[in-house]
C-alpha positions as CSV (number, residue, x, y, z in Angstrom):
1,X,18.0,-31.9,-41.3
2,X,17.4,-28.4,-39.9
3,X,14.4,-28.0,-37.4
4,X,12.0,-25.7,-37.6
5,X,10.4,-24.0,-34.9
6,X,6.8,-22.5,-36.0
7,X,5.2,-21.7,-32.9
8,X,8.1,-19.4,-31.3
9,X,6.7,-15.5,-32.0
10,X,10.0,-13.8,-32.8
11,X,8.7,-10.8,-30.2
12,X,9.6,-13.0,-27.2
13,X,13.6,-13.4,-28.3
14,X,14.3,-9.7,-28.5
15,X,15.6,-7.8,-25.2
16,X,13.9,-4.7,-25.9
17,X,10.7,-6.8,-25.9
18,X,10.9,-8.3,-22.8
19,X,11.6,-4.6,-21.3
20,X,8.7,-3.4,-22.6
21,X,6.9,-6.3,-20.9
22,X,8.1,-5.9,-17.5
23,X,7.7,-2.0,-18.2
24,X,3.9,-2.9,-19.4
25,X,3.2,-5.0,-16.3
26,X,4.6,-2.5,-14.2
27,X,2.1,0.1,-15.2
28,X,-0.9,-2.2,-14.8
29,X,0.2,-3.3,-11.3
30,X,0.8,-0.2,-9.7
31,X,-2.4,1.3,-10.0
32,X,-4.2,-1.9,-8.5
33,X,-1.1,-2.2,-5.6
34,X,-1.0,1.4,-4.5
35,X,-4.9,1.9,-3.8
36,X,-5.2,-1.8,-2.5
37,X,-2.3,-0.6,0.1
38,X,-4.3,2.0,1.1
39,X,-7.3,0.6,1.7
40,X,-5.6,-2.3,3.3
41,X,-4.0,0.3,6.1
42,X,-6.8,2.0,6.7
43,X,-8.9,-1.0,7.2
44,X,-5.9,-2.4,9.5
45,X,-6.0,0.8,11.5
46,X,-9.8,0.9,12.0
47,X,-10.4,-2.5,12.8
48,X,-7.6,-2.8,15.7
49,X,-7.3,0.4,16.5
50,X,-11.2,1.4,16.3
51,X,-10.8,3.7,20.2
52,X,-7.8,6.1,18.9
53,X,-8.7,9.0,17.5
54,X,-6.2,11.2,15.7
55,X,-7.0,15.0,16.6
56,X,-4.9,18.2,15.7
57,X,-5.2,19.4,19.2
């Protein structure tokens, strides 16, 4: 007898699909990781290095 398989979404087999998804998650991860990496330095720099000041003279 032939099994059926009724909770596999058809979306999930194609190739394209799963491009878009890593495409997709892409896009909503680099906006939250770029900013955060920022933030992260700067906070890094200020906390250790709170004495150094950067000046253009």
């Amino acid at each position: 007898m032939r099994q059926r398989h009724w909770n596999k979404p058809k979306f999930r087999k194609s190739l394209l699909s799963r491009y878009v998804l890593i495409i997709a998650i892409a896009f909503l991860f680099i906006p939250v990781a770029v900013p955060a990496g920022f933030i992260l330095s700067y906070s890094v720099n200020y906390f250790f290095f709170p004495n150094i000041k950067s000046s253009s003279r």
